[in-house]
The first five atom37 places (N, CA, C, CB, O) and aatype in JSON, in Angstrom:
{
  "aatype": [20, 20, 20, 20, 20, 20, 20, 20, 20, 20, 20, 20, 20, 20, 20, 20, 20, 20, 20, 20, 20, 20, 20, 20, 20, 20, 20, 20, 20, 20, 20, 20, 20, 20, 20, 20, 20, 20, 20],
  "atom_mask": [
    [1, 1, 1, 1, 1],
    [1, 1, 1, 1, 1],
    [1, 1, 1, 1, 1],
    [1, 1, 1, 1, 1],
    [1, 1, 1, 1, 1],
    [1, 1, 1, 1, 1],
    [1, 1, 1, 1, 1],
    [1, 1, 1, 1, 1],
    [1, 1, 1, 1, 1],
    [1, 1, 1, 1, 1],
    [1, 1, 1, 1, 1],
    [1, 1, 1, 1, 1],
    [1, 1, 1, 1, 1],
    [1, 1, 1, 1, 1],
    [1, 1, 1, 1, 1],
    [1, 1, 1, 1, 1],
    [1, 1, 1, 1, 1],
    [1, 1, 1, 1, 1],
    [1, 1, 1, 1, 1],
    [1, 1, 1, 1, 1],
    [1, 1, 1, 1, 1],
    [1, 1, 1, 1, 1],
    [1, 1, 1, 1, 1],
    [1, 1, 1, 1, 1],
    [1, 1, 1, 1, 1],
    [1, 1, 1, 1, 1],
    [1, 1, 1, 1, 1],
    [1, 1, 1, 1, 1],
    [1, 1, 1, 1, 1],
    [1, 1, 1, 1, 1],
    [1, 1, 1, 1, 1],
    [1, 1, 1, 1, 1],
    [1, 1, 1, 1, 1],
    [1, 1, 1, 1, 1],
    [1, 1, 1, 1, 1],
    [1, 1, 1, 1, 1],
    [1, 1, 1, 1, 1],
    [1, 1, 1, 1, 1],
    [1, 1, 1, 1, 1]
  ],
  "atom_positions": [
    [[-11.61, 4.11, 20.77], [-12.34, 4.02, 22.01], [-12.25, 5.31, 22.81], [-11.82, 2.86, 22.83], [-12.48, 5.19, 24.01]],
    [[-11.97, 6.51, 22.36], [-11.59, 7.68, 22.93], [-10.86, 7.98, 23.92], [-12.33, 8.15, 23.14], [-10.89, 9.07, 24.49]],
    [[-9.91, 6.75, 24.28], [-9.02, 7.46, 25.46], [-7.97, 7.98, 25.33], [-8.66, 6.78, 26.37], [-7.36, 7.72, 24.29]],
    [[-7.48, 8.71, 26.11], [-6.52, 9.8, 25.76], [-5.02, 8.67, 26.28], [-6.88, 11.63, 26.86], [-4.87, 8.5, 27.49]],
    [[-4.15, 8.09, 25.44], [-2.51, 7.63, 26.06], [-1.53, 8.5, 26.38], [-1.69, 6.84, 25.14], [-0.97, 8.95, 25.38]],
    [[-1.1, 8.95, 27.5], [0.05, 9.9, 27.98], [-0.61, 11.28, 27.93], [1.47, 9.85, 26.98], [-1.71, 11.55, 28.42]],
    [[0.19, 12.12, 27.29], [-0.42, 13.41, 27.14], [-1.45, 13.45, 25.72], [0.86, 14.54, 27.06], [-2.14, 14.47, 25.64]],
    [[-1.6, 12.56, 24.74], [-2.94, 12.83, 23.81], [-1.46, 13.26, 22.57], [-4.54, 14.52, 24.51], [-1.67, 13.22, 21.36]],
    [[-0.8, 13.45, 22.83], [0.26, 13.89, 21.5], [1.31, 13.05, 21.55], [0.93, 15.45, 21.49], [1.91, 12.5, 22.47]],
    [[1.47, 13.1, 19.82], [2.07, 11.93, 19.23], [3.72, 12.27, 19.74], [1.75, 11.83, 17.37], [3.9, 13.45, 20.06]],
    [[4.51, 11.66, 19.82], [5.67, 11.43, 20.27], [6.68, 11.54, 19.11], [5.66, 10.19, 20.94], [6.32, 11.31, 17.95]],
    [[7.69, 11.82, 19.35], [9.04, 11.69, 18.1], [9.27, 10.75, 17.19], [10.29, 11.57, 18.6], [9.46, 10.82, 15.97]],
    [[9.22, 9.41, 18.34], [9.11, 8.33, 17.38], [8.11, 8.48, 16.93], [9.23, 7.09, 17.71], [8.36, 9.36, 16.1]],
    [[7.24, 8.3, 16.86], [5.77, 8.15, 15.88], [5.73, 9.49, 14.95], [4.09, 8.12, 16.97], [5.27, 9.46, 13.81]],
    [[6.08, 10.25, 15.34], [6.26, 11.43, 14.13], [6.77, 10.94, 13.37], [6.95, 12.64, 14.25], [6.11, 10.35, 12.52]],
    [[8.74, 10.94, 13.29], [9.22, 10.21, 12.22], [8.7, 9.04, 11.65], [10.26, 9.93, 12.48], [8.77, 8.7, 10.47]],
    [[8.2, 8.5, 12.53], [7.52, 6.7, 11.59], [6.6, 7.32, 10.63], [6.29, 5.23, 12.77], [6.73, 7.13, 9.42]],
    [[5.43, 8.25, 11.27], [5.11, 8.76, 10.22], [4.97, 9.3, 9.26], [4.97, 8.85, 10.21], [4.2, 9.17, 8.3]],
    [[6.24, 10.34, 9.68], [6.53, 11.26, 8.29], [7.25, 10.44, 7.08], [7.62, 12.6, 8.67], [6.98, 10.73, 5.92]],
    [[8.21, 9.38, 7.42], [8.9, 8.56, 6.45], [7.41, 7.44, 5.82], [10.43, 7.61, 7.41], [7.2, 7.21, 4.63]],
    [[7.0, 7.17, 6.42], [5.81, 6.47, 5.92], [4.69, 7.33, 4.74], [5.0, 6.1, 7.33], [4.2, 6.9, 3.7]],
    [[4.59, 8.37, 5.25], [3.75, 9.55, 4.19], [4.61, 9.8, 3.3], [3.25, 11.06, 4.79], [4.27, 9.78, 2.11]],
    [[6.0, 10.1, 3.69], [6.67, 10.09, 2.19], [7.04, 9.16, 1.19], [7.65, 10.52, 2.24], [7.46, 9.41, 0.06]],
    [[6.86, 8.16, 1.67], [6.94, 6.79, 0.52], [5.66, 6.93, 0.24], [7.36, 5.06, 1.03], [5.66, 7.18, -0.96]],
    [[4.55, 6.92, 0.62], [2.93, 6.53, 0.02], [2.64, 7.75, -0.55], [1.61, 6.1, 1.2], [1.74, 7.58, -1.38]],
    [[3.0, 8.99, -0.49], [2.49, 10.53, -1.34], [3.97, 10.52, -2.63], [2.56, 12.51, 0.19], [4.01, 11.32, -3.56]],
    [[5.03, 9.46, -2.4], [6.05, 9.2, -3.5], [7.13, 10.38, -3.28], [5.32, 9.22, -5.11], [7.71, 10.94, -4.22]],
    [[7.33, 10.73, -1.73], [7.98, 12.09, -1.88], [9.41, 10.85, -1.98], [7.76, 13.62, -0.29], [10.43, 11.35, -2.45]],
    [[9.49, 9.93, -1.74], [10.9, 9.18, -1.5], [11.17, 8.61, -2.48], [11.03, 8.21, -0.48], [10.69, 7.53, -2.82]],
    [[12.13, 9.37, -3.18], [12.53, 8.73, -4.65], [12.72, 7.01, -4.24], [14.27, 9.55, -5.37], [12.13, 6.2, -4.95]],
    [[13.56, 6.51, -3.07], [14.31, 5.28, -2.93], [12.74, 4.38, -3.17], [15.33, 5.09, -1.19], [12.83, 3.2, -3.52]],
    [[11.66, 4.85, -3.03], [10.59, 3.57, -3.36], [9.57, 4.14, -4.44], [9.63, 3.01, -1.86], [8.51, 3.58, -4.7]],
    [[9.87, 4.9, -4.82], [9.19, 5.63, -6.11], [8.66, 4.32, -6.96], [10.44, 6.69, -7.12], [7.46, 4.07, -6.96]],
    [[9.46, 3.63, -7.56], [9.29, 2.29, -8.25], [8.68, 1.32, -7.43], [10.55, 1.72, -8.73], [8.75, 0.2, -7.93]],
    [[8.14, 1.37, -6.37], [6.98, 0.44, -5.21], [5.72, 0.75, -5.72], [6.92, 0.95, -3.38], [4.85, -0.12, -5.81]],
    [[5.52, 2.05, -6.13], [4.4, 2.61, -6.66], [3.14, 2.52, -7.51], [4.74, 3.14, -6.96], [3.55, 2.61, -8.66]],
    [[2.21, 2.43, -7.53], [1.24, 2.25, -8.57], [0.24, 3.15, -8.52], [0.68, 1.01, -8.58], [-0.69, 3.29, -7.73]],
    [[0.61, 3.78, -9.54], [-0.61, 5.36, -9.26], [-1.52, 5.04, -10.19], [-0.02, 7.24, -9.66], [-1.25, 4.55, -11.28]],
    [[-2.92, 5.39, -9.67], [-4.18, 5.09, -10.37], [-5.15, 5.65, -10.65], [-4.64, 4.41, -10.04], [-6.04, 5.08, -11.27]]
  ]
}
């Protein structure tokens, strides 16, 4: 809906949520490597 929350930039927490989240789904995290199904 284009509105801007706080200052428009992502926060610490949401960084880390995201960076641990991109590294399980791009398989950088061995611990879920075996979650995986590459296709």
């Amino acid at each position: 809906d284009a509105r801007i929350i706080g200052n428009g930039l992502r926060g610490s927490v949401t960084k880390k949520l995201q960076d641990a989240y991109f590294d399980v789904v791009y398989g950088r995290n061995e611990k879920y490597a075996s979650m995986l199904t590459y296709i």
